[in-house]
MIVEX-84598 format. One record per residue (C-alpha): residue in one letter; x, y, z. Coordinates in steps of 0.25 Angstrom, whole numbers, plus 5000, padded with zeros to 4 digits. Layout:
N
aXYZ
...
END
This chain:
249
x555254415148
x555054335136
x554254375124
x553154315125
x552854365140
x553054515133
x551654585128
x551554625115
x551854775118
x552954735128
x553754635116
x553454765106
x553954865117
x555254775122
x555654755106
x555354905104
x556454945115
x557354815112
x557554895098
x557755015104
x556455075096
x555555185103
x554155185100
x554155315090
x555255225082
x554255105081
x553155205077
x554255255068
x554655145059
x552955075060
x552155215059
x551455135071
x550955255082
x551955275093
x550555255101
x550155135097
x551555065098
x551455105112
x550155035114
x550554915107
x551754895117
x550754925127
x549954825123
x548854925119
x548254895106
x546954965105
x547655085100
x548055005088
x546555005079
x546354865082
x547054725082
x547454725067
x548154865068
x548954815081
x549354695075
x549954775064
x550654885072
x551154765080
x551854685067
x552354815062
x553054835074
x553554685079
x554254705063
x554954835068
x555454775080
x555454615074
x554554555083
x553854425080
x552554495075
x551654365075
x552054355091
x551654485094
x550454465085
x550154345094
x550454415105
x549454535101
x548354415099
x548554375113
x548354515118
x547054575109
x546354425108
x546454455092
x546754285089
x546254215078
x546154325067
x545854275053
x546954255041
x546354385034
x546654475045
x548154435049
x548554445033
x547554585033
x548654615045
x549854575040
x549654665026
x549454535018
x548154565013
x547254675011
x546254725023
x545054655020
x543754755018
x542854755029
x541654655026
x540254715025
x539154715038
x538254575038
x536754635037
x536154525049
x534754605041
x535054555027
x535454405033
x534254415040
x533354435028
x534054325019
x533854225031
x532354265030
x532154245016
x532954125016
x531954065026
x530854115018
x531254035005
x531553915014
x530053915019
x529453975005
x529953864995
x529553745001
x528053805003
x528153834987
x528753674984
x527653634992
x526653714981
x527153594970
x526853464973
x528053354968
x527553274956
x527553114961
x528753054954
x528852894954
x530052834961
x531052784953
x531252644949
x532152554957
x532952514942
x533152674942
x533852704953
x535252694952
x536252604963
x536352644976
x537752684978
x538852594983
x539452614998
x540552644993
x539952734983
x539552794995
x540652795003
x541652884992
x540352974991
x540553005007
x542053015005
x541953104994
x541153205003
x542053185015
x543153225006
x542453334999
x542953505002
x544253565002
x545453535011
x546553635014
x547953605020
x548953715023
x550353675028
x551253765033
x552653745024
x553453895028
x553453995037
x552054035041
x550754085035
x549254135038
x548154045033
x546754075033
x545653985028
x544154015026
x543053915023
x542053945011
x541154025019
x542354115024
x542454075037
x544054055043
x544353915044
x545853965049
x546654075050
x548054065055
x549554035052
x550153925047
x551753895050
x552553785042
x552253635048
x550753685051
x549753635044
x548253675041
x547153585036
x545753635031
x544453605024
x543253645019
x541953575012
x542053685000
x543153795001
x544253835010
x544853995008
x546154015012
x547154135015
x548754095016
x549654225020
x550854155016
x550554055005
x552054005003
x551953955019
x550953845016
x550753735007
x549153685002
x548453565001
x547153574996
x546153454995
x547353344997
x548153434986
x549353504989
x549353644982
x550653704989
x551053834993
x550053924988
x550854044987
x552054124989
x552854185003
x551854295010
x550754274999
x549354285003
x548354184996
x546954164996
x546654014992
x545253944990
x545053794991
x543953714985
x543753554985
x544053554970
x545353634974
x545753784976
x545753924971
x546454034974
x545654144981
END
């Protein structure tokens, strides 16, 4: 039976004899639960304290054993559902950056409140404009007022908009790398990996974040301008990116 029929326990479990390793050896060498080794081979992750815990026992053991890590990973996505995770969370998984504090409750309350007075000023200053009159101004004369614009003033005003924002460009040059990209709001734009030959294109009206898990892997292009790579093998980067150019974050 090829690999790719196996489960993810059954591949583990096959490797695992193949090497003449007993499961107690295994918990040996990772300090992984004899217990929990077995559940994994049996396809059996609940024990493992959740999805982020699982797919660490599983890399710690497909490197014991030298199993593609990123296959059983995929292979462990296909099983839980767990697809589409974002940038933070696989370097959080992989030890490159540090666990992220838990973010505070929203008070739906305190929302609630602000929306109300929000309202409230909306609907309370025009009453209090209305109190003033306007003093009556006379138009202004005709020899006053300056030219109309030209069309083609016009037209390179509309271009000028279209133009307007921040463009990113990220080309995959070696190896393979993570990429994560938010908008100025914070919201993910992408989260994924990036092989050499792949190319990712993105932009934003005022500011672009991005997260490189491997900055020597990609080369940049911001607003038409090539920057390079942004940093070295395995470095993790933090980048912002303006229209007027970029920051590092």
């Amino acid at each position: 039976m090829s690999l790719e029929n196996l489960t993810l326990g059954t591949e583990i479990r096959d490797a695992r004899e193949g090497a003449g390793f007993s499961v107690a050896k295994i918990a040996q060498i990772t300090r992984i639960r004899e217990t929990l080794i077995k559940d994994i081979e049996s396809d059996k992750f609940e024990s493992c304290g959740g999805n982020a815990y699982a797919r660490g026992h599983i890399r710690t053991i497909a490197k014991v054993l030298n199993l593609n890590a990123d296959l059983l990973i995929e292979k462990f996505a296909q099983t839980t559902g767990d697809f589409d995770r974002p940038m933070v969370d696989l370097l959080e998984e992989n030890n490159v950056i540090k666990q992220r504090a838990p973010r505070p409750a929203i008070s739906f309350k305190a929302l609630a409140s602000v929306a109300a007075g929000v309202v409230a000023l909306l609907i309370a200053v025009p009453a209090v404009i209305s109190l003033f009159p306007n003093d009556t101004t006379s138009p202004l004369a005709p020899s006053s007022q300056g030219p109309a614009p030209s069309t083609t003033e016009q037209n390179s005003q509309v271009v000028a908009s279209a133009t307007s924002g921040v463009s990113l460009v990220v080309s995959g040059i070696s190896g393979k790398s993570w990429i994560g990209i938010q908008d100025a709001s914070g919201a993910q734009m992408f989260s994924g990996s990036i092989k050499a030959g792949e190319v990712k294109s993105f932009s934003e009206d005022q500011f672009i974040h991005a997260i490189i898990g491997n900055a020597a892997a990609v080369s940049l292009n911001v607003n038409g301008r090539e920057i390079g790579t942004p940093g070295g093998v395995g470095e993790v980067v933090h980048l912002s990116f303006t229209p007027n150019g970029s920051n590092n974050g």
